[in-house]
C-alpha positions as CSV (number, residue, x, y, z in Angstrom):
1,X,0.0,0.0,0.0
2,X,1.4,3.4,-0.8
3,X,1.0,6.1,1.7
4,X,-0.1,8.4,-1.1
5,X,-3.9,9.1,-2.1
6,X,-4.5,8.1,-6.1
7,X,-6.5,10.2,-8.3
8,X,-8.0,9.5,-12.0
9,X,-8.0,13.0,-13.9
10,X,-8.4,14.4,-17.4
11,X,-7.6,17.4,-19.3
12,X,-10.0,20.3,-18.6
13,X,-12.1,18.5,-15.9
14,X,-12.7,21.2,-13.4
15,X,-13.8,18.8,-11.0
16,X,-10.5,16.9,-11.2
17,X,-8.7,20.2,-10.4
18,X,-11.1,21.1,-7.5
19,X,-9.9,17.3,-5.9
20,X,-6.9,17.9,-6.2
21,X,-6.3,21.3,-4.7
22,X,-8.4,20.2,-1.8
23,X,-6.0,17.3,-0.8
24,X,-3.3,19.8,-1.7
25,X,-4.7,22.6,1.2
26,X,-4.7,19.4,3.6
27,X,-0.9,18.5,2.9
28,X,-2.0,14.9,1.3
29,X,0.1,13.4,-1.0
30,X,-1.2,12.2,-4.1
31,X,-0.1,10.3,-7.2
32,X,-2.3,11.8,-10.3
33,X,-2.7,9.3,-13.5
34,X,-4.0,11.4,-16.4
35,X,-6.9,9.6,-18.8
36,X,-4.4,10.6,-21.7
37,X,-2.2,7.1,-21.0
38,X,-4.9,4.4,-22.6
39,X,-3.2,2.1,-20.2
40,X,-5.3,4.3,-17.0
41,X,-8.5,5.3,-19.4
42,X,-8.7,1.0,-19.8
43,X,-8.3,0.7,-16.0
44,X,-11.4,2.9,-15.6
45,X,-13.2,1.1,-18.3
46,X,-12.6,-2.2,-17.1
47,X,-13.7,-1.9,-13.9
48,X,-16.7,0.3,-14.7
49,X,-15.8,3.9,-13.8
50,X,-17.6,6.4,-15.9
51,X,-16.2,9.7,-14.9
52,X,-13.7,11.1,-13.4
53,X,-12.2,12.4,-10.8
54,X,-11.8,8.8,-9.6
55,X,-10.1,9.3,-5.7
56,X,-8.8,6.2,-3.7
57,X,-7.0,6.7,-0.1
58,X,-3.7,5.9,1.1
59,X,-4.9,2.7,2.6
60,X,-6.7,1.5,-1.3
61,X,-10.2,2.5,-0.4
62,X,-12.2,3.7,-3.2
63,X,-14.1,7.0,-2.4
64,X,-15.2,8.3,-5.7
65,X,-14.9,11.3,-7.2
66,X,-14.7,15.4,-5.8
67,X,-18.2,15.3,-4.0
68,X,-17.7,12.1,-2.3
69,X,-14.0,13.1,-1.3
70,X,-15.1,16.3,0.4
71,X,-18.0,14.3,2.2
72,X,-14.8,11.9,3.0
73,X,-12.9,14.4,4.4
74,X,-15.9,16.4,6.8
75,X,-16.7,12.2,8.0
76,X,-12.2,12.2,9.1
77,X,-10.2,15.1,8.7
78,X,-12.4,17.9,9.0
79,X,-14.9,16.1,11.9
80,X,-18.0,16.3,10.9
81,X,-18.1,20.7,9.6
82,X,-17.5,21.6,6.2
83,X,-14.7,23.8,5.2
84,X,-14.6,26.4,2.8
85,X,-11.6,26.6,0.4
């Protein structure tokens, strides 16, 4: 397991850039794999992911994509308030 979060992007997905400044403002590591490789736009395919962001944790543990990551982080890190970035 890596101790760095994983995150599914494209080019101009505003969503995609939203995720990733939000793990950014909480100091979270991340490895980003762009949908531009065909080897990470099959991986989605295959296993029947539709849009992207696509967001696991550091422990492996799909949590979706931006909306699900910020509801994610107000269940952990922010405990239970929302935070405005």
């Amino acid at each position: 397991m890596s101790d760095r979060y994983l995150i599914y992007t494209s080019d101009r997905c505003s969503y995609c850039v939203k995720a990733k400044k939000l793990l950014r403002s909480e100091n979270i590591s991340f490895e980003e794999r762009s949908l531009n490789v065909d080897t990470n736009k099959q991986y989605l395919v295959d296993n029947g992911y539709k849009t992207v962001p696509q967001i696991w944790n550091h422990r492996g543990e799909h949590i979706g994509g931006y909306s699900e990551l910020r509801q994610f982080f107000i269940r952990t890190i922010w405990e239970g308030k929302e935070k405005d970035l």
